[in-house]
C-alpha positions as a printed NumPy array, in Angstrom:
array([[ 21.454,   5.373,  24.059],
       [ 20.453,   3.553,  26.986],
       [ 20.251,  -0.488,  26.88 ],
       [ 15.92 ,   0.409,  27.936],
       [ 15.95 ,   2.501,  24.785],
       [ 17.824,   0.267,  22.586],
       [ 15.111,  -2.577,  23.682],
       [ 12.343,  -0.406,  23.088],
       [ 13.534,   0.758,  19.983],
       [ 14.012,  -2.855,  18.876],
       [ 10.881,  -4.043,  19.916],
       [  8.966,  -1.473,  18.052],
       [ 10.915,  -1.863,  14.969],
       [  9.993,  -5.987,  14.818],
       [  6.369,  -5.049,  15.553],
       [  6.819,  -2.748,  12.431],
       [  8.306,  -5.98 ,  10.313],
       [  5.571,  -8.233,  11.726],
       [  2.513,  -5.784,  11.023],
       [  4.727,  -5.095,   7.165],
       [  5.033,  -8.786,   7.006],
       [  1.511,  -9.188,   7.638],
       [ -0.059,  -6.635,   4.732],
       [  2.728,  -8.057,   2.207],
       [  1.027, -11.075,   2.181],
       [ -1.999,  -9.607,   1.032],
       [ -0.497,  -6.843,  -1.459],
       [  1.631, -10.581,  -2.894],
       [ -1.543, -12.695,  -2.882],
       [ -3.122,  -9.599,  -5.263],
       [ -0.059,  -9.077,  -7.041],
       [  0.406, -12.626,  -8.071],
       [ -3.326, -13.038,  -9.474],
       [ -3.048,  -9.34 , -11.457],
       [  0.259, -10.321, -13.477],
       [  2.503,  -7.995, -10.85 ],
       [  2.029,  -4.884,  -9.182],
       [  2.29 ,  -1.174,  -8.916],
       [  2.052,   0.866,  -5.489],
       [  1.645,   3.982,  -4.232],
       [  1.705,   5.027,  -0.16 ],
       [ -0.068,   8.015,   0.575],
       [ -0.684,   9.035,   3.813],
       [ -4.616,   9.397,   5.162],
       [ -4.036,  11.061,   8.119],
       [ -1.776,  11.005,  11.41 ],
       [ -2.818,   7.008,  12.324],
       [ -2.862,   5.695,   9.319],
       [ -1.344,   4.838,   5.577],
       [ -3.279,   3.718,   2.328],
       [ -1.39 ,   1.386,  -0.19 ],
       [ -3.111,   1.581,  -3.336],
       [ -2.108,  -1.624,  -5.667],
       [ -2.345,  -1.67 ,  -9.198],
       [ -2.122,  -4.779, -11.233],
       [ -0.557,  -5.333, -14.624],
       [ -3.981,  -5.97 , -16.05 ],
       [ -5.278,  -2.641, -14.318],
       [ -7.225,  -3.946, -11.519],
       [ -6.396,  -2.085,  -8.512],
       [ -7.09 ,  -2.451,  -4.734],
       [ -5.696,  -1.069,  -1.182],
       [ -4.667,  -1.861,   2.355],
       [ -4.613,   0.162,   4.788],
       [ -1.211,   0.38 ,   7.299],
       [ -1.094,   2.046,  10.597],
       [  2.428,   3.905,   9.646],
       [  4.029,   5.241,   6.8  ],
       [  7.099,   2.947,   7.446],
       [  4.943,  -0.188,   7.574],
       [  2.99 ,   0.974,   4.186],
       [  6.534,   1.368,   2.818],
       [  7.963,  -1.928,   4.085],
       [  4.978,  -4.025,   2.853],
       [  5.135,  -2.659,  -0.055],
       [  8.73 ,  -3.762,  -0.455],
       [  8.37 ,  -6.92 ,   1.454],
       [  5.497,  -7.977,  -1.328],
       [  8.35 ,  -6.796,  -4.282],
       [  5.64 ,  -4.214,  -5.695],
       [  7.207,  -1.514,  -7.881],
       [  6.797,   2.066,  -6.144],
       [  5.684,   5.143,  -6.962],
       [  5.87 ,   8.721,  -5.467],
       [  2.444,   9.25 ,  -6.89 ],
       [ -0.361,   8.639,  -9.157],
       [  0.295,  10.706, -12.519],
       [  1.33 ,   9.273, -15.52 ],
       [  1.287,   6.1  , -16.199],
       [  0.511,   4.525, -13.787],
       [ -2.788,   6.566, -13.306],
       [ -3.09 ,   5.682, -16.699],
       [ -3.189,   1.776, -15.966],
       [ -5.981,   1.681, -14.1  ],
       [ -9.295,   0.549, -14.538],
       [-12.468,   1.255, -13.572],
       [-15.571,  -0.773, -13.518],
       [-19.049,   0.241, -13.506],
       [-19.231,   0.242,  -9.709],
       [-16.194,   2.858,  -9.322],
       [-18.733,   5.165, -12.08 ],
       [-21.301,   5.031, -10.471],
       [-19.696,   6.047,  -6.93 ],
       [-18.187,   8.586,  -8.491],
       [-20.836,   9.894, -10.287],
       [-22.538,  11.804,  -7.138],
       [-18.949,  13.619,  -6.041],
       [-18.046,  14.388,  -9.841],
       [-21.32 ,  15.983, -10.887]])
């Protein structure tokens, strides 16, 4: 590898740590008021990455990350537990208030 694609390749991975570093402190901030945290990183498409949070006491929330790798890292930077997915029981923690009903209520029927 050449010393231009070492220094490219080292300035995009500290762009990924800032932007991670940047995210964790909002998936911490939540984690700390809902007793801990849960996460899942599922991608939404080629640009970007959902993190979906879920507290100990079921509230859940999201960020959105513009990679896969700084979903991931933020995750891990905020010390959230992670999951490959949502089954089990961690779908089971969730919960939902009368606002996520009622926006569901048009797509479900």
């Amino acid at each position: 590898m050449s010393s231009a694609e070492t220094a490219t390749a080292a300035a995009s991975d500290a762009r990924t740590e800032r932007r991670a570093k940047r995210i964790a402190k909002h998936l911490t901030a939540f984690a700390r008021e809902h007793g801990g945290g849960d996460a899942v990183v599922e991608y939404v498409g080629s640009v970007a990455t959902r993190i979906v949070v879920v507290g100990a006491d079921g509230a859940w929330g999201d960020q959105v990350a513009p990679s896969y790798a700084v979903g991931k890292r933020a995750a891990e930077l905020a010390g959230l537990t992670l999951h490959d997915n949502f089954e089990g029981e961690l779908g089971l923690k969730v919960k939902t208030g009368p606002y996520e009903w009622k926006r569901m209520a048009g797509i479900q029927i």
